[in-house]
C-alpha positions as CSV (number, residue, x, y, z in Angstrom):
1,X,-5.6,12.3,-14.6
2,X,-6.7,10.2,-17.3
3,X,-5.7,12.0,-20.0
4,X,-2.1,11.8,-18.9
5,X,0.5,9.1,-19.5
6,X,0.3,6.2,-17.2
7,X,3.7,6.1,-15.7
8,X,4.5,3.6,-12.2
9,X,5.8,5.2,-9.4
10,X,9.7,3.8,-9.6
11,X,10.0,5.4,-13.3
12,X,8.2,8.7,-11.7
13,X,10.6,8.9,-9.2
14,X,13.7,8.3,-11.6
15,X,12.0,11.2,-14.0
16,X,11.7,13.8,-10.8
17,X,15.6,13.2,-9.9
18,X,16.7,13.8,-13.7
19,X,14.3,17.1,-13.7
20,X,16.1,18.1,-11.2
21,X,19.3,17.2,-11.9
22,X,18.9,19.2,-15.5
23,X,18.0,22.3,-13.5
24,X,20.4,21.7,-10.5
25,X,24.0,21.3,-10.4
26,X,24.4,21.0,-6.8
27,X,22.1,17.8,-6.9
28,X,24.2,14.5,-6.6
29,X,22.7,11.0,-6.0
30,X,24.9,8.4,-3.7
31,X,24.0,4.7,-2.3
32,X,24.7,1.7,-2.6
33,X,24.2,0.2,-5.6
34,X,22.6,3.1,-7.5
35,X,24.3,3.0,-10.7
36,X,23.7,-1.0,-10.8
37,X,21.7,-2.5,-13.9
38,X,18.9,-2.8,-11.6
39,X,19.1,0.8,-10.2
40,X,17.2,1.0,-6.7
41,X,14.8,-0.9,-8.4
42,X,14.3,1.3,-11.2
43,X,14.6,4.3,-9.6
44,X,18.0,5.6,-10.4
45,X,18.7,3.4,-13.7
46,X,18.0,6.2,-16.1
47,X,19.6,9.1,-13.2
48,X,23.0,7.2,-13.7
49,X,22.8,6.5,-17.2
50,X,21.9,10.6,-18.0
51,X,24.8,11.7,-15.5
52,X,27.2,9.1,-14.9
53,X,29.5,8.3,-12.1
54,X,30.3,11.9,-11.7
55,X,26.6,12.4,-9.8
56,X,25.3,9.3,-9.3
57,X,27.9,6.8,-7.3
58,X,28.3,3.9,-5.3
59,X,29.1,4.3,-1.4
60,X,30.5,1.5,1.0
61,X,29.1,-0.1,3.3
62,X,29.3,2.9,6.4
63,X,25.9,3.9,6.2
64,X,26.7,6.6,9.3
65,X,30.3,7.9,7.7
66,X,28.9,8.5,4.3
67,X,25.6,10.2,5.4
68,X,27.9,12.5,7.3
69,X,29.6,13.2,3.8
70,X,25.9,13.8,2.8
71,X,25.3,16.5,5.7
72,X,28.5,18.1,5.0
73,X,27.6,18.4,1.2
74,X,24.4,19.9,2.1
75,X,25.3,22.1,5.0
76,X,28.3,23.6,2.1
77,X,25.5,24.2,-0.5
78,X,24.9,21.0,-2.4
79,X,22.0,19.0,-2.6
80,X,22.6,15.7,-1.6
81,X,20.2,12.5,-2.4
82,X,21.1,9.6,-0.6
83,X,19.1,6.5,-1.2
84,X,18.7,3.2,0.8
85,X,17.5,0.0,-0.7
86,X,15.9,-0.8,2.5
87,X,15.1,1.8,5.1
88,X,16.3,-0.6,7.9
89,X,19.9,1.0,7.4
90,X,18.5,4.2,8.1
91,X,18.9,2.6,12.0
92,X,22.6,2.7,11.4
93,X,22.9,6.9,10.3
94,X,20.3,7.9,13.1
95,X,23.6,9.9,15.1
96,X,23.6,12.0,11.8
97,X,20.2,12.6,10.7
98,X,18.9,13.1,14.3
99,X,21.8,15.2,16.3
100,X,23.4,17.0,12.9
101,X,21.4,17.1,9.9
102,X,18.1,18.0,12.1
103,X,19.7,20.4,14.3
104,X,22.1,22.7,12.3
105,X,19.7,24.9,11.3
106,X,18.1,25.4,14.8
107,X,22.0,25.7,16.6
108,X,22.9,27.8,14.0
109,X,20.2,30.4,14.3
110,X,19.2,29.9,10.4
111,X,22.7,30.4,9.3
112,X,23.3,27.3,7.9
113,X,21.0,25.0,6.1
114,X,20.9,21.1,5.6
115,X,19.0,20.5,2.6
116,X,19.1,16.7,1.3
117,X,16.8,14.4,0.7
118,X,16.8,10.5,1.9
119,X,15.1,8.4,0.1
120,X,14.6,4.8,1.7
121,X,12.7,1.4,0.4
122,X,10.4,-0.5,2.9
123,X,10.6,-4.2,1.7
124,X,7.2,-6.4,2.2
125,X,6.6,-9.7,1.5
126,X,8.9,-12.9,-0.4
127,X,10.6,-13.3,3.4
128,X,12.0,-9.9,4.4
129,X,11.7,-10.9,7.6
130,X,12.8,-8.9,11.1
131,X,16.1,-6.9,9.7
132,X,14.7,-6.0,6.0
133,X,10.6,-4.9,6.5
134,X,10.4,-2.1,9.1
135,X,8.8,1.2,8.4
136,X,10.3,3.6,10.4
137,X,8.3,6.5,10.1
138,X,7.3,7.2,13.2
139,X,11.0,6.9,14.9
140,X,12.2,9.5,11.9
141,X,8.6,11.7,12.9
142,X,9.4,12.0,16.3
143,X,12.5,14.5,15.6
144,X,12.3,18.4,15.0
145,X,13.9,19.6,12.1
146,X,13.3,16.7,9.6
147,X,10.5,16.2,7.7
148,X,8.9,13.0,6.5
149,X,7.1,11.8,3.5
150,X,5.4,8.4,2.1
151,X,4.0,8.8,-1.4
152,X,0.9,6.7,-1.9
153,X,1.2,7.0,-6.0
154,X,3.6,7.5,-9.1
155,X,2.2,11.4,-9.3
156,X,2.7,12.2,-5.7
157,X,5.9,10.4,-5.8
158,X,6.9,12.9,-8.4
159,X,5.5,15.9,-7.0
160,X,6.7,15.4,-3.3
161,X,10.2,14.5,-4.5
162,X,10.4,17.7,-6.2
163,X,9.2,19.9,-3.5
164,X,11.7,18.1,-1.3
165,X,14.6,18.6,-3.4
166,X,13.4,22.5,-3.0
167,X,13.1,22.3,0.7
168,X,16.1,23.4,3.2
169,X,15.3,21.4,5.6
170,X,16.1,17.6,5.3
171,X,13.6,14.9,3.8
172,X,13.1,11.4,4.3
173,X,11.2,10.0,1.8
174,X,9.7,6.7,2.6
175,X,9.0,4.3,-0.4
176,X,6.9,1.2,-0.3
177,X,7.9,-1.6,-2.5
178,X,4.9,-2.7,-3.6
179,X,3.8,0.4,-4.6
180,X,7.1,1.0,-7.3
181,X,5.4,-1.0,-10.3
182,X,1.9,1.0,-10.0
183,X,0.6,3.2,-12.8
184,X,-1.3,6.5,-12.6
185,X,-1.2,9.2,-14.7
186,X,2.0,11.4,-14.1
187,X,2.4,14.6,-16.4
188,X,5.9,15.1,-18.4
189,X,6.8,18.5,-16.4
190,X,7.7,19.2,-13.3
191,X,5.3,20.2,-10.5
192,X,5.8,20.0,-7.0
193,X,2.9,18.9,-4.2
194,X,4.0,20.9,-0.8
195,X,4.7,18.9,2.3
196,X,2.2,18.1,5.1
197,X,-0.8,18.7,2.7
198,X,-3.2,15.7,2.8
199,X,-5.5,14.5,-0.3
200,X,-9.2,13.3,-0.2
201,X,-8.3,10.1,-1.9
202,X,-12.3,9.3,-1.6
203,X,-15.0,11.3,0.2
204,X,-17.6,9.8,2.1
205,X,-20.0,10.8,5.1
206,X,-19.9,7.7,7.9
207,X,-16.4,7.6,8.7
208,X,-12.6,8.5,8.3
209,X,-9.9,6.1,6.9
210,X,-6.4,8.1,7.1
211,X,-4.1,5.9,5.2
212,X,-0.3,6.0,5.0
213,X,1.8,4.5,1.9
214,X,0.8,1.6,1.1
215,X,-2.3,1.3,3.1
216,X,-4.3,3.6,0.9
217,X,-4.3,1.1,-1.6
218,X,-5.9,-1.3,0.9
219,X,-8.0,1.9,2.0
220,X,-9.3,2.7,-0.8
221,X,-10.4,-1.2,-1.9
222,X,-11.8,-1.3,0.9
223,X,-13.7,1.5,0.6
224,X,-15.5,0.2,-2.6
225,X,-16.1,-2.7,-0.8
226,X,-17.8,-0.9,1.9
227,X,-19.8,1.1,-0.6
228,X,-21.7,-1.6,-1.6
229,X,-22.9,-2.3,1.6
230,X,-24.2,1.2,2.2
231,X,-20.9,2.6,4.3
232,X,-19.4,5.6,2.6
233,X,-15.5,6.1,3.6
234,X,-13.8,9.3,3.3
235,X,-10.2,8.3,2.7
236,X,-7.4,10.4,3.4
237,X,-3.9,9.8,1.9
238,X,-1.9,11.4,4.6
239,X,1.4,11.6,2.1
240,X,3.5,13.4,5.1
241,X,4.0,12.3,8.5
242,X,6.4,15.3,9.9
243,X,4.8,17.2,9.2
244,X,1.0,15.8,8.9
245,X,-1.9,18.0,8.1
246,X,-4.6,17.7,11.1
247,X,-6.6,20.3,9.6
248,X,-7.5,17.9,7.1
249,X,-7.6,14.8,9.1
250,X,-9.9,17.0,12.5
251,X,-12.1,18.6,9.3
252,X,-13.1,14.9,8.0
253,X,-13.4,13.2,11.3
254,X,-15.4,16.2,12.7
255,X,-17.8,15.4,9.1
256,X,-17.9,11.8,9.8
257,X,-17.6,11.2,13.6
258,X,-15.5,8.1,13.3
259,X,-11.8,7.9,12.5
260,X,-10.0,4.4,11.7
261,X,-6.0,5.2,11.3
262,X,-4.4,2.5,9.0
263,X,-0.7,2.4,9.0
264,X,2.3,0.4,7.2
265,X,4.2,0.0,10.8
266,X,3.0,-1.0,14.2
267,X,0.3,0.5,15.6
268,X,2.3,0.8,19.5
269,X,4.1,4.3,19.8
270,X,3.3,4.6,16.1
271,X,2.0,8.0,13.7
272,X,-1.3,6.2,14.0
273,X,-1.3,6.5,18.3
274,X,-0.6,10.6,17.5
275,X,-3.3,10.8,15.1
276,X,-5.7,9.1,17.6
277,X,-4.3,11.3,20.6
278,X,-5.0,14.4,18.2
279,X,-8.1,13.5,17.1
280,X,-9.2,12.6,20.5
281,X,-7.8,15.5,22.1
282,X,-9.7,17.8,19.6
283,X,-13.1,15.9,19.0
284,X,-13.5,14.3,22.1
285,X,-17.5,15.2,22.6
286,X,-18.0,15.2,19.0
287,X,-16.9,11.4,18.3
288,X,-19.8,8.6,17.6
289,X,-16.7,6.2,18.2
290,X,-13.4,5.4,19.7
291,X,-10.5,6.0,17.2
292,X,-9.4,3.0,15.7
293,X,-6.4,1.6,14.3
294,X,-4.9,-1.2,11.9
295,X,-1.3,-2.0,11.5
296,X,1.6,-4.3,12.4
297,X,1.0,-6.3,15.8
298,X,3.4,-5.5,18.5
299,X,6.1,-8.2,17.3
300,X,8.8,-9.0,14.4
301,X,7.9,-9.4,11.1
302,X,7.9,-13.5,10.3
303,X,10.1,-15.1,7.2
304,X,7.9,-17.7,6.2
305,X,4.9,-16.8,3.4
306,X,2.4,-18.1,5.4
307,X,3.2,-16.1,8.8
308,X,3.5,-12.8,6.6
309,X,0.2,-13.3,5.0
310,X,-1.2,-13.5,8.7
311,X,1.1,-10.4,10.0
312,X,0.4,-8.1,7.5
313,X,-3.5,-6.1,7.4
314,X,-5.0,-5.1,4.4
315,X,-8.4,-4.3,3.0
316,X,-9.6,-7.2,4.3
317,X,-9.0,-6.2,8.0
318,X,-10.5,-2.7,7.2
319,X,-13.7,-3.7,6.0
320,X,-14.3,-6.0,9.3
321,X,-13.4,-2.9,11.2
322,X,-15.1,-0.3,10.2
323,X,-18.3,-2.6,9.5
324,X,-17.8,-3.3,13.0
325,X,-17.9,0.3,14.0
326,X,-20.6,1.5,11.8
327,X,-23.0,-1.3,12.7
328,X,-21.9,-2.4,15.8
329,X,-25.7,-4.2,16.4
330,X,-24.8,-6.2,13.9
331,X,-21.0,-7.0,14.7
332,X,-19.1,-7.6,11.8
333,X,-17.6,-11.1,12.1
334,X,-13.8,-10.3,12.2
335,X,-11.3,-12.7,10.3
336,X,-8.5,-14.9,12.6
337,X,-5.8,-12.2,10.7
338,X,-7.1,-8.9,12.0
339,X,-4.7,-7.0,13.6
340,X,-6.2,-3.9,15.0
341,X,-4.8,-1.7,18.1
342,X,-1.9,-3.9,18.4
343,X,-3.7,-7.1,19.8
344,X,-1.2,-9.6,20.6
345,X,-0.5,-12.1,17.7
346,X,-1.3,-15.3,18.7
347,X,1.1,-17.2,16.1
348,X,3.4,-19.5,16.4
349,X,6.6,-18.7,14.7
């Protein structure tokens, strides 16, 4: 994708919505704050400025009224896009999403359809703290009916946006903060990326790194730093989480014999624990390793700068890993701020 204009993911997203905007009158964006100056972070600046307060408008503050007005739209043939700032006040709209917007369909017998798209921010970092971090994606995964997605890059952000904004069922789309400002190269028309298909961010031969969001940046640093001590990582950006492809993740593991999961949330009850059962499940005799995993420890996300820098895993903690699983004769000496397979965090807050 060199050849292509280098666009970050936050402007990527804004161009997908105004795509389909052009092509869609039953598209509408609603949140809070989304025709502000800053725009959702960038994301719906340009949206409200090409369409106005007609299709894209403020909300109040009743998170679970006003995503019933999006589950009405839908189900009456609109197309609702309903964004969050931070996913945490997805917690307060969980009675519709869950026991409406996921079940229509199914109660209906097909008759009716609930096709909107949520989009939702995971803050990380300058003290977000307990209420303003979390990534839910597991607690949205666990449903029928709703489909889940966390685009790694500005060109799958474009691409999965689309093909959500196509799909009948609903979509979460989960957004990671620190990902908005990255560039990659994003081309001008519209293309869609389906949902539940993996990407071989890197291949390699000694293990498996499936990666969610953000920690396929981390992934894939790490994987360079790995290569220059003679491990090869296969990284695979998962994208979707409801559904996820295990073909791809069962056919790379199977190749490697060793799987490290890496996600954005905690690693207890987490997508990373059904990957691992999965894998496990399937490639039980054919495993040179426990399934390992990275993420959050099983405890709320600190305020202070120098407690998140210890809470939070990165490429750091995924090189002492998976050095630890591919030479474990040697025993890669692990940092105090690894948090693998939710070990207790030993902190003091």
């Amino acid at each position: 994708m060199e050849h292509l204009r280098q666009l970050p993911m936050n402007l990527a997203i804004a161009e997908a919505t105004v795509q389909a905007m052009d092509s869609d009158p039953s598209i509408f964006v609603m949140g809070v704050g989304v025709d502000d100056p800053g725009g959702i972070f960038g994301t719906t600046r340009a949206v409200h400025d090409r369409f106005g307060d007609q299709r894209v408008f403020d909300i109040p503050l009743s998170e679970n009224a006003l995503t019933g007005v999006a589950v009405g739209a839908a189900v009456s043939g609109m197309r609702p896009i309903m964004v969050h700032a931070r996913c945490d006040f997805l917690l307060l709209t969980l009675d519709q999403i869950v026991n409406h917007g996921a079940k229509w369909r199914y109660m209906s017998g097909g008759t009716l359809t609930v096709p909107m798209v949520i989009r939702a921010v995971v803050g990380r970092g300058w003290g977000q703290a307990a209420q303003h971090s979390q990534s839910l994606q597991a607690t949205l995964a666990h449903f029928p009916g709703l489909q889940v997605i966390l685009p790694s890059n500005a060109y799958d952000a474009k691409g999965m946006l689309l093909a959500a904004l196509q799909s009948d069922l609903p979509v979460v789309m989960i957004e990671h903060r620190w990902l908005h400002n990255d560039k990659c190269g994003v081309p001008e028309e519209k293309y869609t990326i389906p949902i539940g298909q993996a990407r071989v961010a890197r291949e390699g031969k000694d293990i498996t790194l499936v990666a969610i969001s953000w920690m396929v940046k981390a992934a894939l640093e790490a994987a360079e730093t790995l290569s220059q001590q003679g491990i090869e990582v296969e990284v695979i950006d998962l994208r979707s989480v409801r559904p996820w492809d295990r073909e791809a993740v069962l056919r790379s593991t199977q190749k490697t014999g060793r799987l490290v999961v890496a996600d954005t949330a905690w690693t207890a009850f987490g997508v990373s624990a059904e990957i691992a059962a999965v894998v496990q499940e399937e490639l039980f005799g054919r495993l040179k390793a426990p399934v390992r995993r990275i993420g959050l420890p099983d405890t709320h996300t600190p305020c202070a700068p120098n407690l998140e820098r210890a809470y939070y895993p990165g490429a750091h903690e995924i090189v002492d890993l998976i050095g630890e699983m591919v030479r474990p004769q040697e025993r890669a000496t692990v940092s105090e701020r690894v948090l693998v397979d939710s070990k207790p965090f030993t902190g003091h807050f």
